[in-house]
C-alpha positions as CSV (number, residue, x, y, z in Angstrom):
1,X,-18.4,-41.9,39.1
2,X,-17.7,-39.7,35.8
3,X,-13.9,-38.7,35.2
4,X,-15.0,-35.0,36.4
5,X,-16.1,-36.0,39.5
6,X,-13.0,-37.9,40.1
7,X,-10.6,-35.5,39.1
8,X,-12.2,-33.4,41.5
9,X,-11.8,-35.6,44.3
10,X,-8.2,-36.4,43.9
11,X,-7.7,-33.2,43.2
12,X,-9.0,-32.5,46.5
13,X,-7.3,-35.2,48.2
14,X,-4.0,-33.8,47.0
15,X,-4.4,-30.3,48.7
16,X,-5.5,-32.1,51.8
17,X,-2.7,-34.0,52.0
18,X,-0.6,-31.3,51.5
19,X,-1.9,-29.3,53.5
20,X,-1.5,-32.2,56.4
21,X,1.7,-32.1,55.6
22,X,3.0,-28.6,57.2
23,X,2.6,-29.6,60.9
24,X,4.1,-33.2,60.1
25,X,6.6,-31.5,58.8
26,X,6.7,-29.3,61.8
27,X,6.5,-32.3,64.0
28,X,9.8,-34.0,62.3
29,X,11.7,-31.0,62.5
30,X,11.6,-30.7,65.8
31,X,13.7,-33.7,66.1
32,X,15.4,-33.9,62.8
33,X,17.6,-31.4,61.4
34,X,16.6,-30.2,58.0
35,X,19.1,-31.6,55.5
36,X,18.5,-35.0,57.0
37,X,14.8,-35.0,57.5
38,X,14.5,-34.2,53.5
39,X,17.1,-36.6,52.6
40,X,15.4,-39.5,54.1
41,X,11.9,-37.8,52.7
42,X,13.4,-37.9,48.8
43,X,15.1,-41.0,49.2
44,X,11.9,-42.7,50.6
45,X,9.8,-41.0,47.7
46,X,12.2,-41.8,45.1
47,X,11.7,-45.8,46.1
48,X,7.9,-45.4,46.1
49,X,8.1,-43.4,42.7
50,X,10.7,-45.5,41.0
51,X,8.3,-49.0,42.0
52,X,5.3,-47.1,40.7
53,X,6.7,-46.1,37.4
54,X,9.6,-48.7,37.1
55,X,9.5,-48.9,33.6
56,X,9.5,-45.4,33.0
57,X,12.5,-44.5,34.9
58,X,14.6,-47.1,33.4
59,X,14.0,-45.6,29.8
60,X,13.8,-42.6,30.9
61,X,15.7,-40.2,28.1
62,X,19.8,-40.1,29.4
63,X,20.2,-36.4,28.2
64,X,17.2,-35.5,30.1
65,X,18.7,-37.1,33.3
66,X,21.2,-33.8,34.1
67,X,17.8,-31.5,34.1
68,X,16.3,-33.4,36.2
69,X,19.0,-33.5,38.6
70,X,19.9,-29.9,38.7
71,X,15.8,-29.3,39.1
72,X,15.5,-31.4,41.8
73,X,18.3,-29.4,43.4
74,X,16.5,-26.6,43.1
75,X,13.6,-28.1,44.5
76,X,15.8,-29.5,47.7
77,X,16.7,-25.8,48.3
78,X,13.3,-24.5,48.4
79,X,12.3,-27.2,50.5
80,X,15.5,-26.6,52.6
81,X,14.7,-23.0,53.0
82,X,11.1,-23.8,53.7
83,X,11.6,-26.4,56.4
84,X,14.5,-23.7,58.2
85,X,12.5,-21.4,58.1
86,X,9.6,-24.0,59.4
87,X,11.9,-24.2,62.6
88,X,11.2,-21.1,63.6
89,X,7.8,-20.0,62.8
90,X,4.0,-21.8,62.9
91,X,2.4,-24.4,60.4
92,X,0.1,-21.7,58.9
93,X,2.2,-19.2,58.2
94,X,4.6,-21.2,56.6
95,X,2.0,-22.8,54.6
96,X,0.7,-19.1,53.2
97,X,3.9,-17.5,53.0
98,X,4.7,-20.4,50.8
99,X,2.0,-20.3,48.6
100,X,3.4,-16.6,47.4
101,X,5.2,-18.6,45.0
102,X,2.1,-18.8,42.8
103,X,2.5,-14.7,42.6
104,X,5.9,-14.7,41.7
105,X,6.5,-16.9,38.7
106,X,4.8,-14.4,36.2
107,X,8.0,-11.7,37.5
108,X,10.7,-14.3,36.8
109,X,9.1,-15.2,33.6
110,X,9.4,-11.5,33.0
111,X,13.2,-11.4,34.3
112,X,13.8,-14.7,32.5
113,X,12.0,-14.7,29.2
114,X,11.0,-11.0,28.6
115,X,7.2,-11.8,29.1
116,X,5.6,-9.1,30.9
117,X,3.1,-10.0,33.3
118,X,-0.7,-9.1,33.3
119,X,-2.9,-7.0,35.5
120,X,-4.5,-9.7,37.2
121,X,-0.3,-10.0,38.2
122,X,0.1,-6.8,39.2
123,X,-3.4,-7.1,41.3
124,X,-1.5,-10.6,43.2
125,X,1.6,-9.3,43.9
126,X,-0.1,-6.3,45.2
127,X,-2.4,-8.2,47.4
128,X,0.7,-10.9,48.3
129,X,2.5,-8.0,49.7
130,X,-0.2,-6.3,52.0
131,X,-0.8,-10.0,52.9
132,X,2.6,-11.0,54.1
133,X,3.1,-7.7,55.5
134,X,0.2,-8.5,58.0
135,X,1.5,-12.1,58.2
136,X,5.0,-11.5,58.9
137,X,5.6,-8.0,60.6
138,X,5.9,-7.6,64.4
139,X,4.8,-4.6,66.6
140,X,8.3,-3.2,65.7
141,X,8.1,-3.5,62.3
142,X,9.8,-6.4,62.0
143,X,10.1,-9.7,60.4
144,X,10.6,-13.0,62.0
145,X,13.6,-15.0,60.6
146,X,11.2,-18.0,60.2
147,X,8.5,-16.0,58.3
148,X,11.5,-14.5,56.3
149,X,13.1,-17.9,55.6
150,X,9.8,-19.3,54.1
151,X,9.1,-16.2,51.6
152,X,12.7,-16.9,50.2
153,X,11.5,-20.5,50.1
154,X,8.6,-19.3,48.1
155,X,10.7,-17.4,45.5
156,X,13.0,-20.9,45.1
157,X,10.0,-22.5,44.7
158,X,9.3,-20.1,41.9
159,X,12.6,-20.8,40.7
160,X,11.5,-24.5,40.1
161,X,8.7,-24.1,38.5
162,X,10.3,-22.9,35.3
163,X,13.3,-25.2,36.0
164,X,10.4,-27.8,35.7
165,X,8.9,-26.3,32.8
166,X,12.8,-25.6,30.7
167,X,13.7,-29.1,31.6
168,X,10.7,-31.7,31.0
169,X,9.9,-30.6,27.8
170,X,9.2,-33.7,25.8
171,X,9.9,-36.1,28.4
172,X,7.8,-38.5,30.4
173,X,6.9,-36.3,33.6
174,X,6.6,-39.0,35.9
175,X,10.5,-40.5,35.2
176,X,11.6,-36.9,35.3
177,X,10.2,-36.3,38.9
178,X,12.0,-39.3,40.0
179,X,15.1,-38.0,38.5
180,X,14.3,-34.8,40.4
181,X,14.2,-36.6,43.5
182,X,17.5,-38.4,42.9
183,X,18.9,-35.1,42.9
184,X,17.2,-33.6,45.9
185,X,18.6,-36.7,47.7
186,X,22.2,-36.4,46.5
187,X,22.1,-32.6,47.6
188,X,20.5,-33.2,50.7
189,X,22.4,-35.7,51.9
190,X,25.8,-33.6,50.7
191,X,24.4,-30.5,52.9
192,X,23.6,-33.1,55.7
193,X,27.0,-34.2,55.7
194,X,28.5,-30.9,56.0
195,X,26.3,-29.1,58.0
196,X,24.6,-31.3,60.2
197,X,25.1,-34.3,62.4
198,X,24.2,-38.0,60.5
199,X,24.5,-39.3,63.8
200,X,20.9,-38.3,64.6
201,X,19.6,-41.0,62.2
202,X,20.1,-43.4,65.2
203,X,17.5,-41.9,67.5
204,X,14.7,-41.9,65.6
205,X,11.9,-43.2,67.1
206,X,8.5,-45.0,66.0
207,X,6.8,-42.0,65.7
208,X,9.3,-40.1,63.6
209,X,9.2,-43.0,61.0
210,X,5.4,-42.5,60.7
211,X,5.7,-39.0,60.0
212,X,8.6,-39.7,57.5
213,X,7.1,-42.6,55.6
214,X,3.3,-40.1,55.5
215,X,5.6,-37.2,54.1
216,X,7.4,-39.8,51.8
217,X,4.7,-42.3,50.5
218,X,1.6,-39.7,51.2
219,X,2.6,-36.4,50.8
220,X,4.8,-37.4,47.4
221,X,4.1,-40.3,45.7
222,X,0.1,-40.4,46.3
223,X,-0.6,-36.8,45.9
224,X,1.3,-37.0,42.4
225,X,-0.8,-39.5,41.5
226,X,-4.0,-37.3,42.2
227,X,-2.4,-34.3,41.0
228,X,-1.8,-35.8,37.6
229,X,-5.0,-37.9,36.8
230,X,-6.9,-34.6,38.4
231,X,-5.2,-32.4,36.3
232,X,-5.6,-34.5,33.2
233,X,-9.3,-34.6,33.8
234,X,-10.5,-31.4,34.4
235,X,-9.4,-27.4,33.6
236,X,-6.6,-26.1,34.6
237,X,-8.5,-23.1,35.7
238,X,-10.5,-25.5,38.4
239,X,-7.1,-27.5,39.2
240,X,-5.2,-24.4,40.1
241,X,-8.3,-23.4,42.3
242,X,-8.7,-26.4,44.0
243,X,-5.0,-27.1,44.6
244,X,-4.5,-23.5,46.0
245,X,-6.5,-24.5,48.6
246,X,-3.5,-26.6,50.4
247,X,-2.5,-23.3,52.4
248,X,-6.3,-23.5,53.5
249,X,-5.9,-26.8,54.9
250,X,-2.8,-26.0,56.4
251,X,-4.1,-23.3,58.4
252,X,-6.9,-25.2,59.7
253,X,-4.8,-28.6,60.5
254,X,-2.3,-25.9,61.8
255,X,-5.3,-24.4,64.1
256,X,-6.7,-27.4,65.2
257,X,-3.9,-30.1,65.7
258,X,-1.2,-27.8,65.9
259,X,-3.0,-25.3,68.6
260,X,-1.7,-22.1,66.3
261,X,-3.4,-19.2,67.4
262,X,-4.8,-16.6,64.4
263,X,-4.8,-12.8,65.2
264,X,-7.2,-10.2,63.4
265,X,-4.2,-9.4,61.1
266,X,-2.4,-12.5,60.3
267,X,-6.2,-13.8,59.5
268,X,-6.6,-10.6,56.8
269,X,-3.2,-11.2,55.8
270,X,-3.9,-15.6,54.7
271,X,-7.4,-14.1,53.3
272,X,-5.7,-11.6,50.8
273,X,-2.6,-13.9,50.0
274,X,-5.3,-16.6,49.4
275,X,-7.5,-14.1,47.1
276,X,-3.7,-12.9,45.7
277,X,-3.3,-17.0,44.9
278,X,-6.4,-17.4,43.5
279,X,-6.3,-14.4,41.3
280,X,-2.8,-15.2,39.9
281,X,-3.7,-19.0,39.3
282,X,-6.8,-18.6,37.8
283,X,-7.4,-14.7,36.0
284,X,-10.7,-14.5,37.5
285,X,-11.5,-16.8,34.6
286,X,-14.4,-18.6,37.1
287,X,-16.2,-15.4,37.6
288,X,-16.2,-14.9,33.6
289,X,-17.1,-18.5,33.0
290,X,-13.9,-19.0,30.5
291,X,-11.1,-21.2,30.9
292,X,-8.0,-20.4,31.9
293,X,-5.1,-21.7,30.5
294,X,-1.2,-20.1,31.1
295,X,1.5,-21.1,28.9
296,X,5.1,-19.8,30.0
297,X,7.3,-19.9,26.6
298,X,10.8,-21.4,28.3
């Protein structure tokens, strides 16, 4: 099997996975609050991680360390938000409402670092909000607190992608997303313990730990794995393509495991967010037959 072909794959699998992941998450939710259900998630993943790479973490740069904990704060946030809102609204739309994130980075870059964003930018965000407005709004005109939840999840998402990109800079990626995870433990377990009830820990059941050691061990270590040999492999035009297609997969896990039901609009709306993604990630650069590659100057 040549290294193309591979990358391909694991790309693949990654999206998959993640996909899979939105109505496991959904599933866990149901009986764990929030707060708790990630701690247990980052701690679990930070064991796995810090096994895998071991040698890494232990040598990992000690300056670097405070970055990687105030990212992976970040990143507990927008998974926070994300799984509240999660709560309250289906699989698939919190997977595409999610996946806005992808059309909003280029507008915080511009906020951030004075970099103003391209057409093909303009064109996504465009598309992004037709899309989530036939997502998201009722009859009424209004927007579910669930569907609402997630989009804000999507901008902290955003958020931690330059985080990410301000804070790894000359450090070994794989240390410094354990590091992350430390710190999306430590501030999920903080919120747990003074929001939420600890005491629901007790009651979970053999299913629960299935879906919690997938989301840990599957969903985060494995799929990091994939992501990074696939993206080392292959263009970053073809990566962002293929790894856009996790909201894909979690509409259709959503549709058939799930039993989520798709109206006319809510399907236009995940078909133009989808087209918004693609168009933000890759420029179009597929049709042209160049390849794409975005650097953000942080």
């Amino acid at each position: 099997m040549n290294k193309e072909l591979k990358a391909t794959l694991m790309l693949v699998t990654a999206a998959v996975i993640w996909g899979s992941s939105f109505i496991v998450m959904k599933s866990a939710v149901d009986f764990l609050t929030p707060a708790v259900l990630l701690c247990i998630r980052f701690v679990l993943a930070t064991l796995f991680l810090t096994v895998i790479f071991y040698k890494k973490v232990i040598s990992f740069d000690k300056k670097a360390i405070k970055g990687a904990l105030i990212t992976g704060t970040c990143l507990f946030s927008a998974y926070y938000v994300q799984t509240w809102g999660l709560s309250m609204t289906t699989p698939g739309k919190n997977a595409f409402l999610t996946a806005v994130y992808c059309a909003i980075v280029p507008f915080l870059v511009w906020v951030v670092y004075k970099k103003l964003p391209d057409a093909y930018n303009f064109i996504a965000a465009i598309l992004c909000i037709i899309g989530v407005g036939c997502v998201s709004l009722n009859g009424d005109l209004s927007v579910n607190m669930g569907d609402l939840l997630t989009l804000l999840g999507g901008v902290m998402y955003a958020a931690h992608i330059l985080l990410t990109k301000h804070f790894s800079k000359g450090v070994d990626g794989a240390a410094f997303t354990v590091y992350q995870f430390i710190g999306g433990s430590i501030a999920a377990f903080l919120v747990a313990l003074l929001t939420e009830d600890l005491s629901v820990v007790t009651y979970i059941n053999q299913s629960v730990i299935f879906q919690l050691l997938y989301l840990a061990f599957f969903a985060t270590a494995v799929t990091l794995v994939c992501q990074t040999i696939g993206q080392k492999n292959t263009s970053e035009c073809k990566a962002s393509l293929i790894l856009s297609l996790e909201s894909v997969f979690g509409v259709l896990f959503s549709v058939m495991f799930y039993g989520e039901i798709l109206s006319v609009p809510v399907i236009i709306g995940f078909i133009l967010i989808f087209i918004a993604v693609v168009i933000s990630e890759t420029k179009l650069s597929f049709i042209k037959g160049k390849t794409h590659v975005e650097e953000v100057d942080c």
